[in-house]
ROSE-538707 format. One record per residue (C-alpha): residue in one letter; x, y, z. Coordinates in steps of 0.2 Angstrom, whole numbers, padded with zeros to 4 digits, always signed. Example, Ala and Ser with C-alpha at 12.3 -4.5 7.8 and 13.67 -1.06 7.14 Angstrom:
A+0062-0022+0039/S+0068-0005+0036/
This chain:
X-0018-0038-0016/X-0034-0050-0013/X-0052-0045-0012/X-0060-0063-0002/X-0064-0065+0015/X-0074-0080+0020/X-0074-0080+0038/X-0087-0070+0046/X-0086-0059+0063/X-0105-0054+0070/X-0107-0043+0086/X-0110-0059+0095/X-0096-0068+0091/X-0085-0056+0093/X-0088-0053+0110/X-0088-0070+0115/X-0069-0072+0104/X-0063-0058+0114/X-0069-0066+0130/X-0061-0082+0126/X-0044-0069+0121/X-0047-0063+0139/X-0047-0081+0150/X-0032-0088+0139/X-0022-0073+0143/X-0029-0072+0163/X-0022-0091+0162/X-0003-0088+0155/X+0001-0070+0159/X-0008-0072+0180/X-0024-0066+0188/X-0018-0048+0189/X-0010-0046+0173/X-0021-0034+0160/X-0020-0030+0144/X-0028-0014+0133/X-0034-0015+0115/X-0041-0002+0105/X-0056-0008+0091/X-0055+0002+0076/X-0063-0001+0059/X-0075-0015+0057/X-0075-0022+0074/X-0078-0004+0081/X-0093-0003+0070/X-0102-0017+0072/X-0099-0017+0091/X-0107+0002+0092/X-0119+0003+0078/X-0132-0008+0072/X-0132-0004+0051/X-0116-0015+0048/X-0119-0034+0056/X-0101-0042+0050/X-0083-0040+0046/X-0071-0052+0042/X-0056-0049+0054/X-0055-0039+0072/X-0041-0022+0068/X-0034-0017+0085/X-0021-0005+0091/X-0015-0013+0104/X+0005-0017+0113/X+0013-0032+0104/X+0019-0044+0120/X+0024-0063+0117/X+0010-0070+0131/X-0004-0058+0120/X+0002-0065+0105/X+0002-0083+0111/X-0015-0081+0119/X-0019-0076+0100/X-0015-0090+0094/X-0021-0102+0105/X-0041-0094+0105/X-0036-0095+0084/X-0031-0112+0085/X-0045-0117+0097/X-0059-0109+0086/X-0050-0112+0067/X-0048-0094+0066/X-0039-0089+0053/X-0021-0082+0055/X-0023-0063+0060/X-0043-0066+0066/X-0034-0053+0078/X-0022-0040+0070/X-0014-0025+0073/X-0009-0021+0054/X-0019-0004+0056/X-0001+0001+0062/X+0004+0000+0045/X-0007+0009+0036/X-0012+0031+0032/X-0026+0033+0045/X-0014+0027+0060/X-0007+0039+0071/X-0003+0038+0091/X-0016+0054+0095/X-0029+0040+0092/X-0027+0034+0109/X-0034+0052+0116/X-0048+0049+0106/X-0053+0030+0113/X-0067+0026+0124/X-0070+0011+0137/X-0081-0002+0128/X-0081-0015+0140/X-0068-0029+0152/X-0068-0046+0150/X-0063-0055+0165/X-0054-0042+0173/X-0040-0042+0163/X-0044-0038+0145/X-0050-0019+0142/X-0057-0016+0127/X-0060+0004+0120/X-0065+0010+0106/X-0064+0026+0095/X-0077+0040+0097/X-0090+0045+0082/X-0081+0059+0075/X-0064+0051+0075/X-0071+0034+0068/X-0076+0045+0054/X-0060+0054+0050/X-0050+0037+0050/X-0063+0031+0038/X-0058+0046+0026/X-0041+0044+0029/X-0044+0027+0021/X-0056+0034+0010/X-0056+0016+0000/X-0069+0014-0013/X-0071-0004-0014/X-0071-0007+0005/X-0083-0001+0019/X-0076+0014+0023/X-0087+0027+0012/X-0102+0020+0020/X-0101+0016+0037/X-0094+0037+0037/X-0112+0037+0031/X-0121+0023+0043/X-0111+0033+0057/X-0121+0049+0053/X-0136+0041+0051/X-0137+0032+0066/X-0131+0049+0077/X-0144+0059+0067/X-0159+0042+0075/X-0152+0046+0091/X-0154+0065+0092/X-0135+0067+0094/X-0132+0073+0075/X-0114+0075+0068/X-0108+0090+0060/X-0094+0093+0048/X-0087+0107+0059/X-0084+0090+0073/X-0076+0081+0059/X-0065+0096+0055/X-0058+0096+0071/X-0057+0078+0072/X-0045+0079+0056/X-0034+0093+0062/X-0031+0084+0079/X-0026+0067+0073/X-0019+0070+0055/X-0013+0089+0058/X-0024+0096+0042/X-0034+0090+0028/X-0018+0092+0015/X-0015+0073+0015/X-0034+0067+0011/X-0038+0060-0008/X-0050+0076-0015/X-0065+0063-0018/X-0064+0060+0000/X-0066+0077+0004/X-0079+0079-0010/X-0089+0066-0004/X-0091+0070+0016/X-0095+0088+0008/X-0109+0081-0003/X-0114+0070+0009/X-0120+0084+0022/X-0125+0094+0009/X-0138+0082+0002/X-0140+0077+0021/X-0152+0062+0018/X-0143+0051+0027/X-0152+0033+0027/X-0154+0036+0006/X-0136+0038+0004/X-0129+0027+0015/X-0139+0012+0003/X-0133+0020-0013/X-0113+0022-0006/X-0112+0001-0002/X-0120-0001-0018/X-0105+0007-0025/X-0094+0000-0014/X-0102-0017-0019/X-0100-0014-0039/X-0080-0007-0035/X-0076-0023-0027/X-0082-0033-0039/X-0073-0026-0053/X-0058-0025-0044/X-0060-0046-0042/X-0064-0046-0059/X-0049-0036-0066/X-0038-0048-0051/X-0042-0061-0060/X-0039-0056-0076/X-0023-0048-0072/X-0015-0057-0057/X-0001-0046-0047/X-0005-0033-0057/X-0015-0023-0044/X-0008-0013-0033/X-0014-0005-0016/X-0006+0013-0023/X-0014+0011-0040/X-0034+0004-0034/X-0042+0021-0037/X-0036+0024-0055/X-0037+0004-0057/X-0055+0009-0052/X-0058+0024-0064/X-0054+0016-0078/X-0065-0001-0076/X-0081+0010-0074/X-0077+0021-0087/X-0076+0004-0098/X-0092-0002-0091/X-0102+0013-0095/X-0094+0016-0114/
């Protein structure tokens, strides 16, 4: 399980690999081909809000065909991408399921053949809990979300998150209990901007100790085995 990420995605060029994505495919797939990806995690974030700035790979749900994948590729090669600069590994993992495509929203086209969604707030939020990893950014960009609703005088509740849960996962049976813990603290403390700076923070510190303990006990990590990995090491740090 690895912890480094070099390469560096910003809202800018992001939008400018995806409109590169959108040419190559216009030129091997024809002029009225199109294609339909959906942004989720990082790349959603960054292209909606403005409190995160980077992420180091583009997650997307998205049809696997051989001229997308090509197209992939060749923007990859062409730039020194690296391998999966574009993925759709989300697939894989607990917050996936089909429902989120009821729950996407048009972002923008690139070159009349590459539309692009994303997920709305709420949903964005209950994927992120879903996830619910310590050492990631997935605790505080629940947070960044609220935050930047709350600025906008379109404020978030818990009972839209609820509802959010029940539709894509069915109920809240499978969610860690610190997950649910900490979206329940975090409305009920309810300063938003304070707690979304004290959650990467912690974020920050879990990563940290999780490369520290990588290195010290290689292949020993686990992704099933992170959170009680993570207990531990802070309960070493404070004794």
């Amino acid at each position: 399980m690895s912890f480094e990420n070099s390469y560096i995605i910003n809202k800018d060029n992001l939008d400018f690999y995806l409109n590169e994505l959108s040419k190559t495919y216009k030129k091997i797939a024809g002029r009225k081909a199109t294609f339909e990806i959906i942004l989720i995690g990082g790349a959603a974030i960054i292209e909606n809000y403005g409190f995160r700035d980077m992420t180091t790979d583009i997650d997307a749900i998205y049809d696997t065909f051989s001229s997308m994948k090509e197209a992939i590729n060749i923007v990859g090669d062409k730039y020194n991408l690296p391998n999966g600069w574009l993925n759709d590994d989300f697939k894989k993992t607990l917050s996936y399921t089909p429902k989120l495509y009821n729950y996407s929203v048009p972002y923008k086209t690139f070159n009349q053949v590459l539309n692009v969604r994303t997920i709305t707030a709420e949903y964005m939020i209950a994927m992120k809990l879903r996830a619910g990893r310590q050492y990631k950014n997935d605790l505080s960009d629940i947070v960044g979300i609220l935050y930047e609703h709350e600025k906008m005088g379109e404020p978030i509740t818990f009972e839209q998150i609820d509802i959010a849960v029940k539709n894509l996962y069915g109920s809240w049976d499978a969610f860690d209990e610190s997950v649910v813990k900490f979206i329940k603290d975090v409305f009920a403390d309810g300063a938003f901007e304070k707690l979304y700076a004290v959650t990467r923070e912690n974020e920050k510190e879990a990563k940290s100790l999780l490369v520290q303990f990588e290195k010290d006990c290689p292949g020993l990590l686990k992704t099933e085995s992170v959170n009680s990995v993570l207990e531990q090491l802070r309960k070493r740090c404070k004794e």
